[in-house]
N, C-alpha and C positions, 0 to 999 in steps of 0.2 A: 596227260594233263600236267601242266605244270605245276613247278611244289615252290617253288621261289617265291616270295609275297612279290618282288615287283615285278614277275612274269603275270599275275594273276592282276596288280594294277592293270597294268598293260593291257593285260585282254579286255579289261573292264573297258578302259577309254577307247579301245576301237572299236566296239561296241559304241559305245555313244555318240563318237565320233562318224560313223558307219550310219545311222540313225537319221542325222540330224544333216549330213548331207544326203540321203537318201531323199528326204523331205524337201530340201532344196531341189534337187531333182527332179519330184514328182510335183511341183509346184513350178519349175519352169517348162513343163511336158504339157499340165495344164491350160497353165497362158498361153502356149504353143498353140494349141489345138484350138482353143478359144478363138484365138485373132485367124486362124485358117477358114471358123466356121463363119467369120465379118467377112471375109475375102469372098467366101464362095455366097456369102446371100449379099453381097452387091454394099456393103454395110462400110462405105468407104470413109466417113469422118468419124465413128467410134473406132474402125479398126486402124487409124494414123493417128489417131489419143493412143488407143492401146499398144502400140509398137513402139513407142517411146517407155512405155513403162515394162516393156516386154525385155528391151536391149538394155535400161537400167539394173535391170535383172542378171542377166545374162552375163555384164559385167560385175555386177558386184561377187556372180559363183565363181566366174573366172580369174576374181582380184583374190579372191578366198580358197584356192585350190581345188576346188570342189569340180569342176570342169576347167579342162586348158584352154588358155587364152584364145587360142585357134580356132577349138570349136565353137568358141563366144563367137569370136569373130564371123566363123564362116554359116552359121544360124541366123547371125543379123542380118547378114547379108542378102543372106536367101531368101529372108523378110521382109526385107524392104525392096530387093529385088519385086516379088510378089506385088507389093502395093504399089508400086512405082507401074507396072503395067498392066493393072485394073484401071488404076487413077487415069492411065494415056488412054486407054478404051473408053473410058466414061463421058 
């Protein structure tokens, strides 16, 4: 254990820090799954509202370090990919 007060700061804030992107995380796993569950019941104009508010997401973790930009990227991708070919089926 550390005996230093600003070792024990420290642990304090990555601790909070750890927390609160955590939350970011389980709130865009969420919305994930949500807009997967529009896809699969055929739910094609809430789930193109909801993709946009999905990638706003996505980027704002990725602007905030909480996810790399890549994986923003390469999750929107694979989202809209998704929607783009229910919508040609439809």
């Amino acid at each position: 254990m550390p005996i230093k007060h600003a070792a024990l700061k420290q642990i304090r804030k990555d601790r909070k820090r750890e927390e609160h992107n955590q939350a970011i995380r389980s709130e865009l796993k969420t919305l994930t799954k949500r807009l997967l569950a529009m896809l699969n019941g055929q739910q094609l104009k809430e789930a193109a509202a909801l993709i946009r508010d999905v990638a706003r997401k996505y980027d704002a973790a990725a602007s905030k370090g909480v996810i790399h930009r890549n994986t923003a990227s390469r999750y929107k991708a694979r989202l809209q990919r998704q929607l783009n070919k229910r919508t040609a089926k439809a």
